[in-house]
Residue frames as qw, qx, qy, qz and C-alpha x, y, z in Angstrom:
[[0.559, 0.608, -0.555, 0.095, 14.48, 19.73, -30.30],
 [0.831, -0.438, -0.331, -0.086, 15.86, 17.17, -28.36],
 [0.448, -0.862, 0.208, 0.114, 18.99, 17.69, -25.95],
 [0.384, 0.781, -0.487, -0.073, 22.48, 18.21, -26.92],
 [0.915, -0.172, 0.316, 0.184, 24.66, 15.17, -27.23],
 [0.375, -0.592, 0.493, 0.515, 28.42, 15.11, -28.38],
 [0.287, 0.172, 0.820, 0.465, 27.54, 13.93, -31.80],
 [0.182, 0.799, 0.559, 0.128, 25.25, 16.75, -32.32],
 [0.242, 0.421, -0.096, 0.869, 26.49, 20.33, -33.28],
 [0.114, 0.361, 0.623, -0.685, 24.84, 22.68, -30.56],
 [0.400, 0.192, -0.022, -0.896, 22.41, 24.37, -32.86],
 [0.600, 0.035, 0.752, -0.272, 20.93, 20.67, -33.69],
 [0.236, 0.709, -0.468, -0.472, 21.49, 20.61, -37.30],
 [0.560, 0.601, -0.567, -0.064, 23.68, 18.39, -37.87],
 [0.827, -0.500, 0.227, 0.119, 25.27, 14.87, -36.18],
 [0.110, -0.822, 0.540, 0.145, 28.71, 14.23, -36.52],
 [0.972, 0.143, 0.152, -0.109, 29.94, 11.40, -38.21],
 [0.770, 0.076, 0.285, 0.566, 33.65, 9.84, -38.89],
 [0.359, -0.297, 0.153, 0.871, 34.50, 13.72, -39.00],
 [0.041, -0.339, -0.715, -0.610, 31.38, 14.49, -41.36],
 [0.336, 0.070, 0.289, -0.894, 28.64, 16.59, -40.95],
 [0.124, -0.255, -0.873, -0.396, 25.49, 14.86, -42.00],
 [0.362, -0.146, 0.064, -0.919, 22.01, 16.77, -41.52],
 [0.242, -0.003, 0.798, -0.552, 19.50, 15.76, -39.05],
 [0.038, 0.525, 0.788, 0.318, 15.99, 14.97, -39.52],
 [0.157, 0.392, -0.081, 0.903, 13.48, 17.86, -38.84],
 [0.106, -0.032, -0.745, 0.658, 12.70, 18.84, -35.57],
 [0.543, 0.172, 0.302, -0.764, 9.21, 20.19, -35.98],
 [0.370, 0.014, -0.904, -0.215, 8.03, 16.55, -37.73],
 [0.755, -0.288, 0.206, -0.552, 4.74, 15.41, -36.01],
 [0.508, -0.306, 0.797, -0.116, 5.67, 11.63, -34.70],
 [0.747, -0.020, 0.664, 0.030, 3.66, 9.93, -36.89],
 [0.608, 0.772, -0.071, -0.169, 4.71, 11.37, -39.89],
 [0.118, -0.711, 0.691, -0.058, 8.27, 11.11, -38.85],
 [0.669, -0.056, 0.732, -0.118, 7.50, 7.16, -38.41],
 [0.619, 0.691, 0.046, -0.370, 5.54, 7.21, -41.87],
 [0.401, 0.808, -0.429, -0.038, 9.01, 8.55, -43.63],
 [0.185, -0.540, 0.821, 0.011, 11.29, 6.42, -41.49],
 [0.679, 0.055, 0.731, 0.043, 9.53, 3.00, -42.52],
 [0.795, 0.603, 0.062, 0.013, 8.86, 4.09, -46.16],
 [0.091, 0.816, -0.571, 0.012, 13.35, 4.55, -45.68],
 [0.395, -0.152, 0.905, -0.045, 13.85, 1.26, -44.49],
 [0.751, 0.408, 0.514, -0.073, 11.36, -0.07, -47.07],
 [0.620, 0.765, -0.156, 0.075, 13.85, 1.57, -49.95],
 [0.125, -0.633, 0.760, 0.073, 16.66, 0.60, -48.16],
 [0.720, 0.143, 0.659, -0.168, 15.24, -3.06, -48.24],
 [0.724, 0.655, 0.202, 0.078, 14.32, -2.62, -51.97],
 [0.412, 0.819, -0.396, -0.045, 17.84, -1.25, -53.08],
 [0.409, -0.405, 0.817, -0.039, 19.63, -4.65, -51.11],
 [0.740, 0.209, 0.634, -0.082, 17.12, -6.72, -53.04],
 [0.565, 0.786, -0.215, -0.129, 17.63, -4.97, -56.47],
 [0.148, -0.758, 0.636, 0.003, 21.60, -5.17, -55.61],
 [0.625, -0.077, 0.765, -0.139, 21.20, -8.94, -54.96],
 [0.619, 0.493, 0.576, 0.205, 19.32, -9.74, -58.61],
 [0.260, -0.266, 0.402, 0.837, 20.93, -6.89, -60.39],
 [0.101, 0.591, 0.788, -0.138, 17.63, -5.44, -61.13],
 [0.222, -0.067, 0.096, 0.968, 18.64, -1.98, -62.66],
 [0.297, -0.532, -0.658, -0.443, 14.30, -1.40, -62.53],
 [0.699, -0.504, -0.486, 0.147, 13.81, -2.26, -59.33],
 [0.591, -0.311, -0.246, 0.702, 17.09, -0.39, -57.86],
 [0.106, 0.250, 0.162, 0.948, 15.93, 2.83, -59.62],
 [0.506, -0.573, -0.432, -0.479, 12.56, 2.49, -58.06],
 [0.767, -0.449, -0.305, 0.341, 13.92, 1.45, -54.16],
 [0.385, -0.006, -0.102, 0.917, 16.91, 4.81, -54.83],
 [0.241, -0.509, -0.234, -0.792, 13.65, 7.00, -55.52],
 [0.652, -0.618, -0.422, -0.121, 12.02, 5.82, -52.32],
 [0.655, -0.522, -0.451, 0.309, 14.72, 6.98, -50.38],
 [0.145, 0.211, 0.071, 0.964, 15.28, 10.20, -51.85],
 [0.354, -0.550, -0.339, -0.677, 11.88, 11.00, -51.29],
 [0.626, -0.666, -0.397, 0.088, 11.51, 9.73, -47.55],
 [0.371, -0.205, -0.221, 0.878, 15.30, 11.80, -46.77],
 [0.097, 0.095, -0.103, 0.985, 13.91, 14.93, -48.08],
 [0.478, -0.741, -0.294, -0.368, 10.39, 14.65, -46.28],
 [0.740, -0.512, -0.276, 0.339, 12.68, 13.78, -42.78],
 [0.326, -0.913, 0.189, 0.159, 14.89, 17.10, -43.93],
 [0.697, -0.381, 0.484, 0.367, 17.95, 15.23, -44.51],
 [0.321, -0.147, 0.482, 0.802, 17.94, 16.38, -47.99],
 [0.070, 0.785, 0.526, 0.318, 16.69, 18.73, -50.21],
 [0.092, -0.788, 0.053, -0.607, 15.98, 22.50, -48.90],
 [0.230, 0.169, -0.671, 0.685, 17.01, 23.09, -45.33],
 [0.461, -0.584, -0.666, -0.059, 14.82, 23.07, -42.79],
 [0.410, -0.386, -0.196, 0.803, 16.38, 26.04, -40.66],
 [0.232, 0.865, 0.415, 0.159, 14.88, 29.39, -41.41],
 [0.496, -0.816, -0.046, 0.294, 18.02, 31.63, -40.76],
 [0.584, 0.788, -0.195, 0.016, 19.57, 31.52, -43.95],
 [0.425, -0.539, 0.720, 0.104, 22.85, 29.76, -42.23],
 [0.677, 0.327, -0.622, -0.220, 23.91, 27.41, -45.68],
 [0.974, -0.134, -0.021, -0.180, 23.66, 23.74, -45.60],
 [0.094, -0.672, 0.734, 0.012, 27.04, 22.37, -44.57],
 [0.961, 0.159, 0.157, -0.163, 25.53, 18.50, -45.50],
 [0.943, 0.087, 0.106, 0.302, 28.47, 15.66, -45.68],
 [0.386, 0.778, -0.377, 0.320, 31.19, 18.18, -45.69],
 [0.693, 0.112, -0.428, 0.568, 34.23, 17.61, -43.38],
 [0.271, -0.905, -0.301, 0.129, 33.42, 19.21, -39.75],
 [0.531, -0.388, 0.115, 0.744, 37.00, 21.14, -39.98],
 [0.300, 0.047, 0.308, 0.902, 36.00, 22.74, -42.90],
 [0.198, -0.717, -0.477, -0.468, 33.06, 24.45, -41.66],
 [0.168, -0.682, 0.013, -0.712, 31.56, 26.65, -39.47],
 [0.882, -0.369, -0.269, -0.114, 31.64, 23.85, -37.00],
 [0.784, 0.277, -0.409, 0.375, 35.39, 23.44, -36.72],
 [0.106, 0.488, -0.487, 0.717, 35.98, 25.14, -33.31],
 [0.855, -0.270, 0.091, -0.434, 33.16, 23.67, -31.70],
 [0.938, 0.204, -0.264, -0.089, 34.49, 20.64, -33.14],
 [0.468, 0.498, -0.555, 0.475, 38.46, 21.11, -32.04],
 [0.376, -0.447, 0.612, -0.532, 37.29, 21.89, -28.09],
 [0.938, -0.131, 0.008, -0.321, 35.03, 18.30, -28.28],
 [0.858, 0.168, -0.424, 0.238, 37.92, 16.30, -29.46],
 [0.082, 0.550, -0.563, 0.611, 39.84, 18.50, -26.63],
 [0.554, -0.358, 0.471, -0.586, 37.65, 17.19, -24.13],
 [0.211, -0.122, 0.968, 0.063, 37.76, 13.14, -25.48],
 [0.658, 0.379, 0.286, -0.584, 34.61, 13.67, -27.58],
 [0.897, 0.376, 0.227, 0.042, 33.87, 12.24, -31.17],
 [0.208, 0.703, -0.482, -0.479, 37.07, 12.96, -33.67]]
Protein backbone atom coordinates (compact mmCIF):
# COMPACT_ATOMS: atom_id res chain seq x y z
CA UNK A 1 0.00 0.00 0.00
CA UNK A 2 1.51 3.09 -0.62
CA UNK A 3 2.28 5.77 2.23
CA UNK A 4 -0.14 7.83 4.05
CA UNK A 5 -0.92 11.22 2.66
CA UNK A 6 -3.53 13.80 4.10
CA UNK A 7 -6.06 12.94 1.51
CA UNK A 8 -5.94 9.38 2.38
CA UNK A 9 -7.81 7.90 5.48
CA UNK A 10 -5.00 5.96 7.47
CA UNK A 11 -6.27 2.50 6.74
CA UNK A 12 -5.88 3.40 2.79
CA UNK A 13 -9.35 2.91 1.74
CA UNK A 14 -10.49 5.75 0.90
CA UNK A 15 -9.16 9.51 -0.46
CA UNK A 16 -10.83 12.40 0.66
CA UNK A 17 -12.48 14.59 -1.55
CA UNK A 18 -14.44 18.14 -1.14
CA UNK A 19 -15.42 16.42 2.30
CA UNK A 20 -16.33 12.99 0.48
CA UNK A 21 -15.09 9.76 0.90
CA UNK A 22 -14.47 8.16 -2.43
CA UNK A 23 -12.83 4.50 -2.52
CA UNK A 24 -9.43 3.88 -3.70
CA UNK A 25 -8.26 1.59 -6.26
CA UNK A 26 -6.98 -1.87 -5.02
CA UNK A 27 -3.86 -2.19 -3.47
CA UNK A 28 -2.93 -5.74 -4.33
CA UNK A 29 -3.52 -4.89 -8.40
CA UNK A 30 -0.43 -6.22 -10.35
CA UNK A 31 0.87 -2.90 -12.38
CA UNK A 32 -0.02 -3.96 -15.51
CA UNK A 33 -3.34 -4.83 -14.92
CA UNK A 34 -3.88 -1.72 -12.95
CA UNK A 35 -2.62 0.20 -16.29
CA UNK A 36 -4.91 -2.23 -18.48
CA UNK A 37 -8.13 -0.88 -16.30
CA UNK A 38 -6.89 2.68 -16.06
CA UNK A 39 -6.60 3.15 -20.00
CA UNK A 40 -9.74 1.04 -20.78
CA UNK A 41 -11.25 4.26 -17.98
CA UNK A 42 -9.96 6.94 -19.89
CA UNK A 43 -11.04 5.18 -23.11
CA UNK A 44 -14.89 5.32 -21.59
CA UNK A 45 -14.34 8.49 -20.29
CA UNK A 46 -13.31 9.61 -23.92
CA UNK A 47 -16.34 7.67 -25.36
CA UNK A 48 -19.00 9.20 -22.90
CA UNK A 49 -17.52 13.12 -23.98
CA UNK A 50 -17.92 11.97 -27.55
CA UNK A 51 -21.44 10.39 -27.15
CA UNK A 52 -22.32 13.72 -24.99
CA UNK A 53 -21.06 15.87 -27.92
CA UNK A 54 -23.43 13.98 -30.80
CA UNK A 55 -26.09 13.01 -28.38
CA UNK A 56 -25.57 9.45 -29.18
CA UNK A 57 -27.83 7.72 -26.48
CA UNK A 58 -25.96 4.14 -28.18
CA UNK A 59 -22.77 5.13 -27.96
CA UNK A 60 -23.08 6.86 -24.31
CA UNK A 61 -24.61 3.58 -23.00
CA UNK A 62 -21.75 1.66 -24.41
CA UNK A 63 -18.68 4.33 -23.15
CA UNK A 64 -21.00 4.38 -19.24
CA UNK A 65 -20.54 0.43 -19.41
CA UNK A 66 -16.82 0.75 -20.01
CA UNK A 67 -16.38 2.59 -17.05
CA UNK A 68 -18.37 0.69 -14.77
CA UNK A 69 -16.54 -2.21 -15.65
CA UNK A 70 -12.86 -0.74 -15.51
CA UNK A 71 -14.04 1.07 -11.69
CA UNK A 72 -15.05 -2.21 -10.40
CA UNK A 73 -11.92 -4.21 -11.75
CA UNK A 74 -9.62 -1.05 -10.03
CA UNK A 75 -12.04 -1.69 -6.71
CA UNK A 76 -13.59 1.59 -6.84
CA UNK A 77 -16.86 -0.03 -7.18
CA UNK A 78 -18.65 -2.96 -6.76
CA UNK A 79 -17.69 -5.43 -3.69
CA UNK A 80 -15.00 -4.07 -1.43
CA UNK A 81 -11.79 -5.04 -1.65
CA UNK A 82 -10.94 -5.10 2.23
CA UNK A 83 -11.44 -8.45 3.84
CA UNK A 84 -12.48 -7.26 7.42
CA UNK A 85 -15.98 -6.86 6.98
CA UNK A 86 -15.59 -2.88 7.87
CA UNK A 87 -18.80 -1.57 5.32
CA UNK A 88 -18.13 0.48 2.34
CA UNK A 89 -18.45 4.12 3.34
CA UNK A 90 -18.12 5.07 -0.79
CA UNK A 91 -19.13 8.95 -1.61
CA UNK A 92 -20.63 9.48 1.75
CA UNK A 93 -19.77 12.71 3.65
CA UNK A 94 -16.38 12.09 5.80
CA UNK A 95 -18.36 13.57 9.04
CA UNK A 96 -20.77 11.08 8.75
CA UNK A 97 -18.66 8.16 9.06
CA UNK A 98 -16.36 6.28 10.81
CA UNK A 99 -13.80 8.67 9.53
CA UNK A 100 -15.07 11.82 11.20
CA UNK A 101 -12.49 12.14 14.05
CA UNK A 102 -9.66 11.33 12.04
CA UNK A 103 -11.10 13.78 9.82
CA UNK A 104 -11.85 16.76 12.58
CA UNK A 105 -7.92 16.46 14.02
CA UNK A 106 -6.65 16.87 9.98
CA UNK A 107 -8.66 19.94 9.44
CA UNK A 108 -7.23 20.81 13.15
CA UNK A 109 -3.89 20.60 11.91
CA UNK A 110 -4.60 22.77 8.30
CA UNK A 111 -5.22 19.53 6.38
CA UNK A 112 -7.94 18.89 3.60
CA UNK A 113 -11.62 20.21 4.89
Amino acid sequence: MPPFSADQTPDGRYIVVRGRLWRRQRPDLEPAERDRLVHELMDGRRGVKAAKRTDNVDAMAEARAQVDRAKRGLGERGPVWWTDGAPDQNRRLVENTSYAEWYADLSEQGGEP
